[in-house]
N, CA, C and O atoms as a MOPAC input file, in Angstrom:
PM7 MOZYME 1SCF
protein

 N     40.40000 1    -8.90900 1    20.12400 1
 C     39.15000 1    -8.79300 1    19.40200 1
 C     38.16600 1    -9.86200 1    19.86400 1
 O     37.01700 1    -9.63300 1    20.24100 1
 N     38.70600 1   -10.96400 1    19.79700 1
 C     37.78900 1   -12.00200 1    20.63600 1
 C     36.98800 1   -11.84600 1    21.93400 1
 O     35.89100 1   -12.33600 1    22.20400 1
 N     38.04600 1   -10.78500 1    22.93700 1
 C     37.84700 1   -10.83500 1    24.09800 1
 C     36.33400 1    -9.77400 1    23.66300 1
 O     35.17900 1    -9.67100 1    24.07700 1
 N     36.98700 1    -9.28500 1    22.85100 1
 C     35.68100 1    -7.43400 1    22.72700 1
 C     34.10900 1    -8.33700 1    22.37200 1
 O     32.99800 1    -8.13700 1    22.86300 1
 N     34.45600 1    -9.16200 1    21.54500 1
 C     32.98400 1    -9.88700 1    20.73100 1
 C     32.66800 1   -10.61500 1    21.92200 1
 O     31.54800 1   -10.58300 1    22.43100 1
 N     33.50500 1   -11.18500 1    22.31700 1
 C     32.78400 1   -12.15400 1    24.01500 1
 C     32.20700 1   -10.97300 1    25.16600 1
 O     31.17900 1   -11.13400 1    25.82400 1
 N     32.70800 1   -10.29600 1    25.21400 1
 C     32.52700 1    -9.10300 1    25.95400 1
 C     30.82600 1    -8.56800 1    25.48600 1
 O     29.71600 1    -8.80200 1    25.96400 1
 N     31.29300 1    -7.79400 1    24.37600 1
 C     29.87500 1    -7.42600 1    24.00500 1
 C     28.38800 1    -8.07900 1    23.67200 1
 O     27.23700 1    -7.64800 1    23.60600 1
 N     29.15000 1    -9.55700 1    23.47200 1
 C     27.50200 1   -10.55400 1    23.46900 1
 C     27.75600 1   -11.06200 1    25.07800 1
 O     27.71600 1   -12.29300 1    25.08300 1
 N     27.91400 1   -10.71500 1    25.95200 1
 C     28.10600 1   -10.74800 1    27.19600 1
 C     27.01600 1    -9.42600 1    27.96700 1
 O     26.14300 1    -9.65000 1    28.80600 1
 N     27.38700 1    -8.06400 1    27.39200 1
 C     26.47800 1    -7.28600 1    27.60200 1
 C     25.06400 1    -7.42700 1    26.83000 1
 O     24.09100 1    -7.56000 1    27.57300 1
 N     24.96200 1    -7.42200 1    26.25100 1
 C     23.83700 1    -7.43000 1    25.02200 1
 C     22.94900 1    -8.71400 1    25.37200 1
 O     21.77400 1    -8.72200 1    25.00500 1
 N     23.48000 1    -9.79000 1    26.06700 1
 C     22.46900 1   -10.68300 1    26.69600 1
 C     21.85000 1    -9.96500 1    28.26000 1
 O     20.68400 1    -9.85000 1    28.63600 1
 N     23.09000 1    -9.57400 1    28.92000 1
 C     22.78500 1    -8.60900 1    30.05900 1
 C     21.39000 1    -7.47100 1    30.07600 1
 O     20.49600 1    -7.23600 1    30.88900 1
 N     21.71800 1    -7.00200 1    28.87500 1
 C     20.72800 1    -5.64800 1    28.93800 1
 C     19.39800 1    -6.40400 1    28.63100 1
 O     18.36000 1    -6.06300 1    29.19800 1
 N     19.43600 1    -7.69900 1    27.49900 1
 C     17.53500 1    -7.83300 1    27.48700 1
 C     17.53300 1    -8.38800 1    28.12100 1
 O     16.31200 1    -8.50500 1    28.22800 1
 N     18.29500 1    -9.61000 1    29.53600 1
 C     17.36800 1    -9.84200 1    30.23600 1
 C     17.07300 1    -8.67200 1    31.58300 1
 O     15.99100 1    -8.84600 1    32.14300 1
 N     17.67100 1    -7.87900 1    31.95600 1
 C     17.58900 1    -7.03800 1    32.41800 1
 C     16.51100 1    -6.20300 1    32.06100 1
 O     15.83600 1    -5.93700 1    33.05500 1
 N     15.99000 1    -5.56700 1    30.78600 1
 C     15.17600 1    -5.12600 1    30.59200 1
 C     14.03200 1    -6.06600 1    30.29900 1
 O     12.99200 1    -5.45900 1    30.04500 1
 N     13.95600 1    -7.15200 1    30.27000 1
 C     12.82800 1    -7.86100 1    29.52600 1
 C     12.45700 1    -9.14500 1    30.55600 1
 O     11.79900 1   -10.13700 1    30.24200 1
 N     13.08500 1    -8.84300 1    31.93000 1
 C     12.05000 1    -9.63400 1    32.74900 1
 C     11.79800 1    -8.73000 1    33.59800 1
 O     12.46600 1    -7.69700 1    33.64000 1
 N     10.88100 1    -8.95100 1    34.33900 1
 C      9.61700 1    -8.16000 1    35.36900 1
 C     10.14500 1    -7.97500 1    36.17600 1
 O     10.60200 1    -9.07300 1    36.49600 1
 N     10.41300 1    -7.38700 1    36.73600 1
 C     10.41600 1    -6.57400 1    38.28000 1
 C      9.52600 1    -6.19400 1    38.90500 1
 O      8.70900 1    -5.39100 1    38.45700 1
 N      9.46900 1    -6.82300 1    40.41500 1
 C      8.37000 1    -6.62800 1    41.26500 1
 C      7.77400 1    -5.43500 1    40.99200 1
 O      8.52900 1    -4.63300 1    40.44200 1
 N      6.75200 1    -5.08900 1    41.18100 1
 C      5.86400 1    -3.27500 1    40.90100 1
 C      6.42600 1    -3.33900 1    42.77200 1
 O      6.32700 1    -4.18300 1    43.66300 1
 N      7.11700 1    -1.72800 1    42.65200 1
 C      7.13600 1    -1.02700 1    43.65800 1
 C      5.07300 1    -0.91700 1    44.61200 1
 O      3.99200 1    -1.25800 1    44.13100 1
 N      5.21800 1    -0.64500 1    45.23200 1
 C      4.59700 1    -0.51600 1    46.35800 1
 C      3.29700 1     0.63900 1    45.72500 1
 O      2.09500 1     0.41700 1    45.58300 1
 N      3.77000 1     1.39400 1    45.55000 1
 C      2.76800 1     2.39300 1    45.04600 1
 C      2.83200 1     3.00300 1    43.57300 1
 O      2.36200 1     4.10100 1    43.27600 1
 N      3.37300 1     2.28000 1    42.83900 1
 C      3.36600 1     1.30700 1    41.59300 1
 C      1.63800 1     1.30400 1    40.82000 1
 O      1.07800 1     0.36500 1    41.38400 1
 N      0.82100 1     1.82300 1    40.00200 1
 C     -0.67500 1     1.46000 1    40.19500 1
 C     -0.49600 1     0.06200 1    39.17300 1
 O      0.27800 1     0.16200 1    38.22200 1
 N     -1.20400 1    -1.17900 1    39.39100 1
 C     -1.19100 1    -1.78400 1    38.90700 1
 C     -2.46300 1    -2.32800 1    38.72800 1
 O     -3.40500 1    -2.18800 1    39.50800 1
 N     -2.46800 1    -3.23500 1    37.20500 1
 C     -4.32400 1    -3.43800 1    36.97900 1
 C     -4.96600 1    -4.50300 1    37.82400 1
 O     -6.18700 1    -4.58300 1    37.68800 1
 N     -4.38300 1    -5.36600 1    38.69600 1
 C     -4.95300 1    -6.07200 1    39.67100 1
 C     -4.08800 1    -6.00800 1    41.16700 1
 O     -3.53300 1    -4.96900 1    41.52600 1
 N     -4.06500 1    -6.99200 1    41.79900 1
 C     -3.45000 1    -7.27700 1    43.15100 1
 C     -1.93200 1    -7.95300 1    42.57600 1
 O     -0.98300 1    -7.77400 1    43.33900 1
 N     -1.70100 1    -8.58000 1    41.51200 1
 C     -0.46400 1    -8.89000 1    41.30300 1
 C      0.79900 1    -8.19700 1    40.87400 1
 O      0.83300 1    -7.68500 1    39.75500 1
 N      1.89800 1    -8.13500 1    41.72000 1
 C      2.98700 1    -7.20600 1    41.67700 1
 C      4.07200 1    -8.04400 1    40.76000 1
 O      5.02600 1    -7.36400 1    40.38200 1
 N      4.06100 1    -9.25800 1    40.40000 1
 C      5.02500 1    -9.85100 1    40.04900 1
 C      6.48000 1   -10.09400 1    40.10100 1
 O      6.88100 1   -10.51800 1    41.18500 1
 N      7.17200 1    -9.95700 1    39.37100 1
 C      8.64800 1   -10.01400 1    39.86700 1
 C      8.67400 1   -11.39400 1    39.88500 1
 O      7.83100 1   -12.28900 1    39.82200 1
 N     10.58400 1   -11.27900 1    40.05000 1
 C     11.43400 1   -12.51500 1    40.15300 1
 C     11.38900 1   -12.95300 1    41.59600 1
 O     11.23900 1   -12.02900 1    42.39500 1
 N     11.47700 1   -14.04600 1    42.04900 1
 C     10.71000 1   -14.69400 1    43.32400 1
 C     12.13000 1   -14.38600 1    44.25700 1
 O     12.10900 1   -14.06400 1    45.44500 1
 N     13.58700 1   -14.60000 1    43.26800 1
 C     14.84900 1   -14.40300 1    44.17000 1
 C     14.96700 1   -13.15500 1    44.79200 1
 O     15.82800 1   -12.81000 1    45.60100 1
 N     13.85100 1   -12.38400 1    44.26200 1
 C     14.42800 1   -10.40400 1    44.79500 1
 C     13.54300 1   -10.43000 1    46.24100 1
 O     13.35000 1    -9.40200 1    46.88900 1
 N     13.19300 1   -11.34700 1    46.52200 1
 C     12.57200 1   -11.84400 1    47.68400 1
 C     13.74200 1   -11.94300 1    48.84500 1
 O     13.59700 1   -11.50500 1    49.98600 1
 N     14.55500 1   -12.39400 1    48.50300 1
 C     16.00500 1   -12.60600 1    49.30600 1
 C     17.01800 1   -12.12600 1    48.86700 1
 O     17.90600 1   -12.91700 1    48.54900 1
 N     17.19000 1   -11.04000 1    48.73800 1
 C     18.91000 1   -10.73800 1    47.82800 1
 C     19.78400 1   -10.73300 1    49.07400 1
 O     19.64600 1   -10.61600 1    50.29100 1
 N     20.91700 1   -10.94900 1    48.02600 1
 C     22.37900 1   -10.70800 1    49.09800 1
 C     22.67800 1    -9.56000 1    49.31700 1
 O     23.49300 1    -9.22400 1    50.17700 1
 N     21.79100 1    -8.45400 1    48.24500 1
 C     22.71600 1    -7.24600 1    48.61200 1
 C     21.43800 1    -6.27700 1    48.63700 1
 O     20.68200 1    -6.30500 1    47.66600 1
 N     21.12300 1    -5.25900 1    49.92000 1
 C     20.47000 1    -4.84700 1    50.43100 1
 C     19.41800 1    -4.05100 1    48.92800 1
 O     20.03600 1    -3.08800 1    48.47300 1
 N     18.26800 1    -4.26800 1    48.29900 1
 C     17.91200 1    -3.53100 1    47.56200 1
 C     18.00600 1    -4.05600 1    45.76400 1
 O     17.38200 1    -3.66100 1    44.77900 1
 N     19.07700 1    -5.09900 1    45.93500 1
 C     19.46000 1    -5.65900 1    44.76300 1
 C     18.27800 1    -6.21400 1    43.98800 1
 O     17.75000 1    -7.17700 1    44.54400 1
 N     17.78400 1    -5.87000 1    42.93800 1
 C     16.32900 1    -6.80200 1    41.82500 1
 C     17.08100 1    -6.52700 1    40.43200 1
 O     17.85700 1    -5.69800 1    39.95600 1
 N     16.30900 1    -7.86700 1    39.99400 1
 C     16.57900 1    -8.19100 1    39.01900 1
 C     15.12300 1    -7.33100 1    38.22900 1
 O     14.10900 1    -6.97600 1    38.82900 1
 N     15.36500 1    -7.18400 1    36.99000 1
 C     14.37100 1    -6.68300 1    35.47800 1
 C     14.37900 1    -5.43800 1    35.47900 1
 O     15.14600 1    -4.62800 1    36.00100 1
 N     13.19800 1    -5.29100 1    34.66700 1
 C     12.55700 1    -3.79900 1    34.96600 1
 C     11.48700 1    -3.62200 1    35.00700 1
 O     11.04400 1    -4.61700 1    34.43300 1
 N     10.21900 1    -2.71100 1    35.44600 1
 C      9.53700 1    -2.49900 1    35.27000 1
 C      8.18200 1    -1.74700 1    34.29100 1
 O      7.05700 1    -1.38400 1    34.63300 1
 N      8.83900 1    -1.72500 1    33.05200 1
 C      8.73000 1    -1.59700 1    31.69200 1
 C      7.36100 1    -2.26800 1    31.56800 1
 O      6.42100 1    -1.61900 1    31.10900 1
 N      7.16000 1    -3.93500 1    32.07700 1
 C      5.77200 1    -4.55100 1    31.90600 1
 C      4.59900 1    -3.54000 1    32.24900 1
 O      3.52500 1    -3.60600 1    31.65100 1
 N      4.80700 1    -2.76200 1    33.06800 1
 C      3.64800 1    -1.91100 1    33.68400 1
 C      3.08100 1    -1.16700 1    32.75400 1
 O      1.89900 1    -0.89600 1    32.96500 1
 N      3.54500 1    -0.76600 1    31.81900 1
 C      3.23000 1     0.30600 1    30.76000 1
 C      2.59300 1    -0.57300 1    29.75600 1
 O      2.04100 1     0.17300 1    28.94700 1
 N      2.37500 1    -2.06000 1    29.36400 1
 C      1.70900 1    -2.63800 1    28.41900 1
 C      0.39900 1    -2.45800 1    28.22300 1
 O     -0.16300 1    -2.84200 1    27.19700 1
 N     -0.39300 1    -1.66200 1    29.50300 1
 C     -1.69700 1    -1.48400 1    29.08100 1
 C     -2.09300 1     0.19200 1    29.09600 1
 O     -3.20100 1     0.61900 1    29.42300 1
 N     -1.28200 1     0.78100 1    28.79500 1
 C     -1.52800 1     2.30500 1    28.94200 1
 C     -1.31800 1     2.85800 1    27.64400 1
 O     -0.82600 1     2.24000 1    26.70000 1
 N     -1.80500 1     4.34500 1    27.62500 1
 C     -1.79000 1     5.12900 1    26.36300 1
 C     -0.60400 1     5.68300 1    26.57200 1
 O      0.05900 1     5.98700 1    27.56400 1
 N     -0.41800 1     5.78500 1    24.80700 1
 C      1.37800 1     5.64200 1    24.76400 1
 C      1.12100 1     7.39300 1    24.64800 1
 O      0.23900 1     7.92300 1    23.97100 1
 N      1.94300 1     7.96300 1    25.33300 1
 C      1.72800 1     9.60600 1    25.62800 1
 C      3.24500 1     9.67200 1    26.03700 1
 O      4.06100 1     8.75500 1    26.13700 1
 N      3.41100 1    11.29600 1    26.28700 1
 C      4.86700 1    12.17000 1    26.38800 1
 C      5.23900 1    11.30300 1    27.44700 1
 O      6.35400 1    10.78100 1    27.41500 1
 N      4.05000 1    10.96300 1    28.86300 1
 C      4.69400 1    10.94400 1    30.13900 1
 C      5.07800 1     9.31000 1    30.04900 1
 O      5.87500 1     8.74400 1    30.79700 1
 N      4.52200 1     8.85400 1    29.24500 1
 C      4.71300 1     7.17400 1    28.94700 1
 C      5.77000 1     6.52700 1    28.37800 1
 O      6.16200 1     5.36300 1    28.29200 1
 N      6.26300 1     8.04200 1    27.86600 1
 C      7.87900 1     7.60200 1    26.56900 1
 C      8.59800 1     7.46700 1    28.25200 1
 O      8.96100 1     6.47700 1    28.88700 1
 N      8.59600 1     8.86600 1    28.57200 1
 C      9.22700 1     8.99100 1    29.70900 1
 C      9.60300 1     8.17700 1    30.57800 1
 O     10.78400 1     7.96700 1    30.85200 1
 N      8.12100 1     7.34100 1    31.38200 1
 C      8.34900 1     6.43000 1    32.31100 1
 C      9.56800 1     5.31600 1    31.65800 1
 O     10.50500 1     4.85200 1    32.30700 1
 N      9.22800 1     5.01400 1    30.04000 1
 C      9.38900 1     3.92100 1    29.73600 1
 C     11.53800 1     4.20900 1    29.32000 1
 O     12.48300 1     3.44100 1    29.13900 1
 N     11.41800 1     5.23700 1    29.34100 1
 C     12.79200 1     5.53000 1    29.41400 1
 C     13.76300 1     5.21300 1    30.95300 1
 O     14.86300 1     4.69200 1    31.13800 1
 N     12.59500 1     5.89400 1    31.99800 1
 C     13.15000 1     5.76900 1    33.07300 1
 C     13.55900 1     4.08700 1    33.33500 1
 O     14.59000 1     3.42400 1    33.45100 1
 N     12.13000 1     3.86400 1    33.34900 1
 C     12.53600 1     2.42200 1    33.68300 1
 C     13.34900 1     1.86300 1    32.81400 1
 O     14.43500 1     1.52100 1    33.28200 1
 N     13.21300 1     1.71000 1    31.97200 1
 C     15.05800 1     1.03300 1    31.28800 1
 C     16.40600 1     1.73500 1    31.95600 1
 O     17.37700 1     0.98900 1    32.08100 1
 N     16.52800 1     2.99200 1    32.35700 1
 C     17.72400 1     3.20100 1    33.10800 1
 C     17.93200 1     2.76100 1    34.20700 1
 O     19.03200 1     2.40400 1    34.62800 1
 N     16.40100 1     2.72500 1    35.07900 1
 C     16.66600 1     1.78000 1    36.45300 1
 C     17.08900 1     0.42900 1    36.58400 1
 O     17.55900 1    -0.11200 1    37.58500 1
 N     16.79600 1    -0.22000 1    35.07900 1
 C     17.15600 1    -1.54400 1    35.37400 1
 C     18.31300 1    -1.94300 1    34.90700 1
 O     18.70000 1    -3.10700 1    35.01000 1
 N     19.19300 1    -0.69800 1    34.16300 1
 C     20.48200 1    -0.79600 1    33.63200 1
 C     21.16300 1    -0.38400 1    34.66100 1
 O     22.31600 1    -0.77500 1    34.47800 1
 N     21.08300 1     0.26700 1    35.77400 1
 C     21.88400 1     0.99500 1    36.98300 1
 C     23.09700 1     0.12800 1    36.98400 1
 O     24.27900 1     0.32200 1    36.70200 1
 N     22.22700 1    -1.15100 1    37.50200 1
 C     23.91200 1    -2.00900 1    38.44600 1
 C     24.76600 1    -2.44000 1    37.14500 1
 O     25.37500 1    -3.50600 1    37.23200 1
 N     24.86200 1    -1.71100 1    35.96300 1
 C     26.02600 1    -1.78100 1    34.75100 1
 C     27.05000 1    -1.14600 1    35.51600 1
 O     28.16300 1    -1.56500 1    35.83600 1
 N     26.24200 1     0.39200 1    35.85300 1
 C     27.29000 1     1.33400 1    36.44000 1
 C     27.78000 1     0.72400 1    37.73600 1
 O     28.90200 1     0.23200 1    37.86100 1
 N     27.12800 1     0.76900 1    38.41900 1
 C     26.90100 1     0.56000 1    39.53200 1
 C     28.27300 1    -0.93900 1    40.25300 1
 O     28.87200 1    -1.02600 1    41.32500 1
 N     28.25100 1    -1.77100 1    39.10000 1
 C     29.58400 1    -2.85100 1    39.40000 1
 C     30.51800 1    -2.10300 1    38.24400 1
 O     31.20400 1    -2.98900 1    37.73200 1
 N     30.64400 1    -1.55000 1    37.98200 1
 C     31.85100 1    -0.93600 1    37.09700 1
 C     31.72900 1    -1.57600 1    35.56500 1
 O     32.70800 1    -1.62800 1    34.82100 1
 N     30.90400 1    -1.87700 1    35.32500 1
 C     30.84300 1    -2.26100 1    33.61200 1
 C     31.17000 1    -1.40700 1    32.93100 1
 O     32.23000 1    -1.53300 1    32.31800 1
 N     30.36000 1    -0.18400 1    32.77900 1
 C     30.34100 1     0.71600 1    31.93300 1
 C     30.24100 1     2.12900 1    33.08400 1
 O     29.97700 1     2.06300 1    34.28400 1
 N     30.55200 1     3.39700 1    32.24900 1
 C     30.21500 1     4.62600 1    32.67700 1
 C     29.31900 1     5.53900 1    32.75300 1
 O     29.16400 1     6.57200 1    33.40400 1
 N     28.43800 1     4.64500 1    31.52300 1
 C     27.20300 1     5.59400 1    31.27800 1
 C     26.36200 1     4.80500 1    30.89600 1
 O     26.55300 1     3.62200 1    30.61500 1
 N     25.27100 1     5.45400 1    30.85200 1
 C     24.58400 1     4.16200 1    30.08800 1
 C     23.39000 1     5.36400 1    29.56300 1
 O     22.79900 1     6.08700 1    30.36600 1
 N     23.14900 1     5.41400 1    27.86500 1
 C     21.93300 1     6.23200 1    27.04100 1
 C     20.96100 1     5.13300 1    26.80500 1
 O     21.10400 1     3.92500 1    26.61700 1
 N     19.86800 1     5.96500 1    26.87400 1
 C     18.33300 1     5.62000 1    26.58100 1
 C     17.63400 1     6.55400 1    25.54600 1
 O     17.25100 1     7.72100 1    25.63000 1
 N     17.60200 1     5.69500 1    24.60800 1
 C     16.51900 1     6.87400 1    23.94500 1
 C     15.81300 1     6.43000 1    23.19800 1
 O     16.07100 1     5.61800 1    22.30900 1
 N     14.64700 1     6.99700 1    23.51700 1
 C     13.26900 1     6.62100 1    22.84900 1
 C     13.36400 1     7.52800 1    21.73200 1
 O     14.00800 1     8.52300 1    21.40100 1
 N     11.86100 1     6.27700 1    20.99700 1
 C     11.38600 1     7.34300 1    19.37100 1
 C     10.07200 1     6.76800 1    19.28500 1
 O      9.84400 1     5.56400 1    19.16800 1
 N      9.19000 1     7.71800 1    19.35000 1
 C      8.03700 1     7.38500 1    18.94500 1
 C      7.79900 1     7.68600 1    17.57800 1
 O      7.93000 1     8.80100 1    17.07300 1
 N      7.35100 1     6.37600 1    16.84700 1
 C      7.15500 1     6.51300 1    15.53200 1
 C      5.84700 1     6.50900 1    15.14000 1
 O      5.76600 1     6.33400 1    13.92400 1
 N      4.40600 1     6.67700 1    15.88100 1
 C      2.94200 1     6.99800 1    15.83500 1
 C      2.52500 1     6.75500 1    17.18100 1
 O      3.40600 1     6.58600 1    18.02400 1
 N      1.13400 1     6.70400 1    17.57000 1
 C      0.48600 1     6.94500 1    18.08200 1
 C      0.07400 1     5.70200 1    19.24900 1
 O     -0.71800 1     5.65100 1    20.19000 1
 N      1.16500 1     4.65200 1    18.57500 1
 C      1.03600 1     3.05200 1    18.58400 1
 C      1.94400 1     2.28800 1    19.09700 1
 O      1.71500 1     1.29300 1    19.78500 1
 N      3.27400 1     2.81400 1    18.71800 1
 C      4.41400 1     2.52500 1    18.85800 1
 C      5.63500 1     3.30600 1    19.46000 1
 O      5.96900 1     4.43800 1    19.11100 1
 N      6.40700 1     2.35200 1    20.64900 1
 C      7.54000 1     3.03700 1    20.85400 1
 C      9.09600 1     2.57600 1    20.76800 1
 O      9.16300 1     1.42400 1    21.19700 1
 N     10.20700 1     2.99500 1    20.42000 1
 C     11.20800 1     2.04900 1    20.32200 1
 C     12.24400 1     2.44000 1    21.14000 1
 O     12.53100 1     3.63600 1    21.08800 1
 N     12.82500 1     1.79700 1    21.82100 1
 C     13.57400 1     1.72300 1    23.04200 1
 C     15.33900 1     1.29100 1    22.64900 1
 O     15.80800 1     0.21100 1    23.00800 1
 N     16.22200 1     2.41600 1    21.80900 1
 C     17.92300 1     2.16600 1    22.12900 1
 C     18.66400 1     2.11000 1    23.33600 1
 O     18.45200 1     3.10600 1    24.02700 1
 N     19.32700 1     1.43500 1    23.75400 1
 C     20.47400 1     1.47900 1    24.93400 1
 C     21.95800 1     1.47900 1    23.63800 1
 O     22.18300 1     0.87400 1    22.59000 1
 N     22.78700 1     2.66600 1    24.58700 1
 C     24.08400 1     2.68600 1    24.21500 1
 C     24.81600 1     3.12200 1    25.79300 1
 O     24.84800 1     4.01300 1    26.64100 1
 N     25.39200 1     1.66300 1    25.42300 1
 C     26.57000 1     1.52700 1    26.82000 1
 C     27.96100 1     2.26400 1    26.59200 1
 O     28.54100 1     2.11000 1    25.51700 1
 N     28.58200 1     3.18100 1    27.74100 1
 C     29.80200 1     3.52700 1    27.52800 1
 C     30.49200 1     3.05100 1    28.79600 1
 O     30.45400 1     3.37900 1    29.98200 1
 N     31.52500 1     1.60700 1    27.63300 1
 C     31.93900 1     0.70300 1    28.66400 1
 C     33.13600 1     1.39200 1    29.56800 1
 O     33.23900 1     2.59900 1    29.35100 1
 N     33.85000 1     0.98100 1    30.31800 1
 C     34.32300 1     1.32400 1    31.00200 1
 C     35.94300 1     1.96800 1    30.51800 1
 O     36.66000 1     2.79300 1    31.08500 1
 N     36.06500 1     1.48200 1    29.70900 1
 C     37.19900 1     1.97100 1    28.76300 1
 C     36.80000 1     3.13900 1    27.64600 1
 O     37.41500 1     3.29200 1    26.59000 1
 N     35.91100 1     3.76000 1    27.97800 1
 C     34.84900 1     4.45400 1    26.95700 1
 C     34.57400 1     4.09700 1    25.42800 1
 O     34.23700 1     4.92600 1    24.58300 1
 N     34.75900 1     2.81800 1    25.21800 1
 C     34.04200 1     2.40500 1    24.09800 1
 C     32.29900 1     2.53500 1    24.28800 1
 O     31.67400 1     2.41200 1    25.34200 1
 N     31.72900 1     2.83300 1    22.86000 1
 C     30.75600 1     2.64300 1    23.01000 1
 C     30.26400 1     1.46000 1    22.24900 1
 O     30.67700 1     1.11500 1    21.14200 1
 N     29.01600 1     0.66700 1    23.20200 1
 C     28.10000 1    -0.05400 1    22.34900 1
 C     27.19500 1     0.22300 1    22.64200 1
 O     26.92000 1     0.49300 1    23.81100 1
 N     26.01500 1     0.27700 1    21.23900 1
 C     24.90400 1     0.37000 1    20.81000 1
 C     24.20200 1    -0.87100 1    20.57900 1
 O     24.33200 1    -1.31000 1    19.43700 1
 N     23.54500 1    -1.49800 1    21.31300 1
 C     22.38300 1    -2.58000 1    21.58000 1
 C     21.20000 1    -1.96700 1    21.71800 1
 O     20.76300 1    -1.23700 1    22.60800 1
 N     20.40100 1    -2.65600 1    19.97400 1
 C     19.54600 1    -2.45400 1    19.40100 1
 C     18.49900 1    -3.39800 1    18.25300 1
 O     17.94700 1    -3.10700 1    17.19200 1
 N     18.57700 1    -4.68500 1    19.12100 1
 C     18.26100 1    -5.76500 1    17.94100 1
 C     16.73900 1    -5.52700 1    17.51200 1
 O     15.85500 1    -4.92200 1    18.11900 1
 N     16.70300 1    -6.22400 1    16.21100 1
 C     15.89800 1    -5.94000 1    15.12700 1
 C     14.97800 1    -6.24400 1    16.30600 1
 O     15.44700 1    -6.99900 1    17.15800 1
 N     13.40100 1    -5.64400 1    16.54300 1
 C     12.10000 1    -5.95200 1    16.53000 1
 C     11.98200 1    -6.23900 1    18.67300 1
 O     11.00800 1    -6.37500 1    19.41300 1
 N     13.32200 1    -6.21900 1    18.91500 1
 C     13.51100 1    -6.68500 1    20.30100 1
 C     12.63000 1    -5.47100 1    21.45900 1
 O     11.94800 1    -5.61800 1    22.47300 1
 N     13.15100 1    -4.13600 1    20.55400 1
 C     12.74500 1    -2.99700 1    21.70200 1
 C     11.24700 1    -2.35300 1    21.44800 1
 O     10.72700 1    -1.53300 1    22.20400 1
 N     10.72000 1    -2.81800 1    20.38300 1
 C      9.45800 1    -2.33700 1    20.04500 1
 C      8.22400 1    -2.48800 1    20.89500 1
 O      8.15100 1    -3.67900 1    21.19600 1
 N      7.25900 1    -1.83900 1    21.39600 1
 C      6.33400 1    -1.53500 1    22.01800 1
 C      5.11400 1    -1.11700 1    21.22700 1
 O      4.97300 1     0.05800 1    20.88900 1
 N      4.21100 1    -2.07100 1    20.91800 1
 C      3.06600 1    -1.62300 1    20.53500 1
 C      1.79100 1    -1.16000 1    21.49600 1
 O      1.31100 1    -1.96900 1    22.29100 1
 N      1.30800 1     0.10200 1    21.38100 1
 C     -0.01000 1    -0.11000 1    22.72700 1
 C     -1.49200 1     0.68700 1    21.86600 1
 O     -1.68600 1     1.62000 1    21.08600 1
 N     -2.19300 1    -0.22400 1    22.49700 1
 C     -3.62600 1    -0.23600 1    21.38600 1
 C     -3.96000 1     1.03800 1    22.13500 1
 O     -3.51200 1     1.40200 1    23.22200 1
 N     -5.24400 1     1.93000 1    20.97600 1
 C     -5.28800 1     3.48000 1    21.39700 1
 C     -6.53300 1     3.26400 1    21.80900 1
 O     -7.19100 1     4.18300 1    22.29600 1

């Protein structure tokens, strides 16, 4: 049981910083100035393609719409990949809820590799407000 609680606040730090730092904007990416940002190490990775975050920041100045839940789904799965990807888990769910016109809220549920599931969802963490 110890190992499971070390384990799971092990993931659950994993997924927000994963989702909640920046990732360079891809290339053709539209962004509101010349700055692409990102982590300065994805500059050099060891492993061909390897970045750290997600790109979730991009959507802070846009109207929150169908295709916006969307992106904002995608990009949380892109930046959860290398879960699967080193054998953490098997799956990994995303799912959005838009609760107005204003707001969007962002669940991850990991299915670890033993097919347990966890649901990482802290209070106020995944919320997205965007002015109309």
């Amino acid at each position: 049981m110890f190992i499971s609680q070390n384990l799971h606040a092990a993931l659950t730090r994993s997924v927000l910083i994963s989702l909640f730092t920046w990732r360079r904007a891809a290339d053709d990416d539209a962004v509101d100035d010349e700055e692409r940002y990102g982590w300065w190490g994805d500059t050099f990775p060891t492993v061909a393609d390897d970045r750290i975050g997600s790109r979730l920041w991009l959507l802070r100045r846009v109207k929150l719409t169908r295709q916006t839940q969307l992106d904002a789904e995608f990009y949380a799965h892109e930046a959860l990949q290398w879960l699967i990807d080193d054998g953490h888990c098997s799956a990994i769910d995303i799912i959005s809820e838009r609760l107005d016109a204003q707001r969007l809220n962002l669940r991850t549920v990991l299915t670890l590799a033993d097919g347990e599931r966890l649901d990482i969802n802290p209070d106020h963490s995944w919320q997205v407000t965007y002015a109309v």
